[in-house]
C-alpha positions as CSV (number, residue, x, y, z in Angstrom):
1,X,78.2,-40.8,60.0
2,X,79.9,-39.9,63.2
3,X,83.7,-39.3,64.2
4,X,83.4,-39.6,67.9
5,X,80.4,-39.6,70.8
6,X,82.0,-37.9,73.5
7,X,79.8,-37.8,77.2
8,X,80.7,-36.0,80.5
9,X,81.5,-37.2,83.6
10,X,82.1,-35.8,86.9
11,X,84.2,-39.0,88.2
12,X,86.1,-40.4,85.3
13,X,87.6,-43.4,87.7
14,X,83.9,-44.2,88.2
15,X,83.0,-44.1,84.5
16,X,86.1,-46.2,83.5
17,X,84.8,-49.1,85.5
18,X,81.4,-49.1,84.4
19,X,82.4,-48.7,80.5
20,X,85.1,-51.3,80.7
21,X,83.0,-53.7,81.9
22,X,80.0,-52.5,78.8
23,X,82.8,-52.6,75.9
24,X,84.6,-55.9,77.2
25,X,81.0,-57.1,77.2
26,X,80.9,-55.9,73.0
27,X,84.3,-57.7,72.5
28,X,85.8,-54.5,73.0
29,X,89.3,-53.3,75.1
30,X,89.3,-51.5,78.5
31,X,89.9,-47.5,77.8
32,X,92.3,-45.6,78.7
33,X,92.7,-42.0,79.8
34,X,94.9,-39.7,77.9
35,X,97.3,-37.2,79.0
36,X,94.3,-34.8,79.1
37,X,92.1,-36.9,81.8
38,X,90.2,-38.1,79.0
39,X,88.7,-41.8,78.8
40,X,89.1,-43.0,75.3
41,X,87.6,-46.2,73.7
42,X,88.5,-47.5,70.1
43,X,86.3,-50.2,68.1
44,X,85.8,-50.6,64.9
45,X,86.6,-47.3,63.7
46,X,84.7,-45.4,66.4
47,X,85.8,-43.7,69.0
48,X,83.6,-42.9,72.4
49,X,85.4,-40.2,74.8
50,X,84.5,-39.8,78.5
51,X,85.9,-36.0,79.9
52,X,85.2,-33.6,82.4
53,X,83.3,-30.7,81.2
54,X,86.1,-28.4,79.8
55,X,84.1,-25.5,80.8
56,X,84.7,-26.5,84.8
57,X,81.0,-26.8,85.5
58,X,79.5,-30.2,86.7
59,X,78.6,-32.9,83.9
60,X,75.0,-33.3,83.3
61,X,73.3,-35.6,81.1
62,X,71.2,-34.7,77.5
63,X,67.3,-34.3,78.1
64,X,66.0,-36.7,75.4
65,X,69.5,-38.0,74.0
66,X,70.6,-41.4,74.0
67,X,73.6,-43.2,72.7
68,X,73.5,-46.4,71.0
69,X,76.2,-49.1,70.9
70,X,75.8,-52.2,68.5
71,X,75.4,-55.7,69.7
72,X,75.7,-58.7,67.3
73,X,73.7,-61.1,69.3
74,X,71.3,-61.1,72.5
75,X,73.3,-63.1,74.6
76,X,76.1,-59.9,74.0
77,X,73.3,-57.2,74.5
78,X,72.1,-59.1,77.7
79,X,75.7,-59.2,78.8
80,X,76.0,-56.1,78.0
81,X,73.0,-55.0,80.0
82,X,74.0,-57.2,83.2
83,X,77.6,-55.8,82.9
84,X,76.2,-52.0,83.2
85,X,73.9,-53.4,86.1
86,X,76.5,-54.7,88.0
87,X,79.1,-51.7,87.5
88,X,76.7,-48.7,88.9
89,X,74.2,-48.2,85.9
90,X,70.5,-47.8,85.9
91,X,68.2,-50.2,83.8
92,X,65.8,-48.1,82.2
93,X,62.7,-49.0,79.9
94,X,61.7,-52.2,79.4
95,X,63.8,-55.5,80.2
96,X,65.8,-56.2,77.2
97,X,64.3,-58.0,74.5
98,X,62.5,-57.5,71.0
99,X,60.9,-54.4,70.1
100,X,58.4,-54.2,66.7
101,X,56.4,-51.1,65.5
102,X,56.8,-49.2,62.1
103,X,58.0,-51.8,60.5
104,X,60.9,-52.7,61.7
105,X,62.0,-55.4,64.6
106,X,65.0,-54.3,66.9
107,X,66.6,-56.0,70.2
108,X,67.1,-52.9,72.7
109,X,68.7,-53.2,76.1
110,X,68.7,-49.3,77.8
111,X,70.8,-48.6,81.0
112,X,71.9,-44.8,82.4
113,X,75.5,-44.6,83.4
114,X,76.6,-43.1,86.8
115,X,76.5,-39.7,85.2
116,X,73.0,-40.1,84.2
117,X,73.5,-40.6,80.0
118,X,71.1,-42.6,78.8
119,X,72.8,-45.3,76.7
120,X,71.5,-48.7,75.1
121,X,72.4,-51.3,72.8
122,X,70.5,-52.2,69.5
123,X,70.5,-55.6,67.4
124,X,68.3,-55.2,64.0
125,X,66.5,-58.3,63.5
């Protein structure tokens, strides 16, 4: 559906350390930053990119927008969740745990990085 998410920062050192520890946490590689200043991260065909705002102006974070990464168990979202915690994000919401409505049953885990993005992680159950 998608070819890339890419989010700004305004301390890519900063957001290195926190999404390492979220993506080792998925099974995932540490990123690394391209001759650009870029922070790249590859995983199963997907690419997320952390960059400076090309335009020069401070990053700032999308009003109603979050990101969502896939877990394949709850012990990996929880990790997830405690790695963000630990690493300068923000838990947001509710704990994480099992959501129902509509239908449909979904483990959610929501954190905002340093920058303010809201991202979470999401287990269909």
């Amino acid at each position: 559906m998608f070819t890339h998410i890419m989010v700004g920062s305004n301390d890519i050192e900063r957001s290195k350390k926190f999404y390492d520890a979220l993506f080792e946490a998925l099974g995932g590689k540490e990123g690394r930053i391209d001759p650009k200043g870029r922070l790249m991260y590859m995983h199963n065909g997907s690419i997320f990119i952390v960059t400076k705002p090309i335009d020069g102006e401070p990053a700032t974070h999308a009003n109603g927008g979050t990101i969502g990464f896939a877990a394949e168990s709850e012990a990996q979202a929880e990790a997830w969740h405690a790695a963000g915690c630990a690493n300068g994000g923000t838990p947001i919401e509710d704990a994480p745990g099992w959501r129902e409505g509509g239908g449909m049953r979904l483990h959610l885990a929501y954190l905002r990085d340093p920058d303010g993005n809201k991202i979470c992680t999401m287990m269909r159950g």
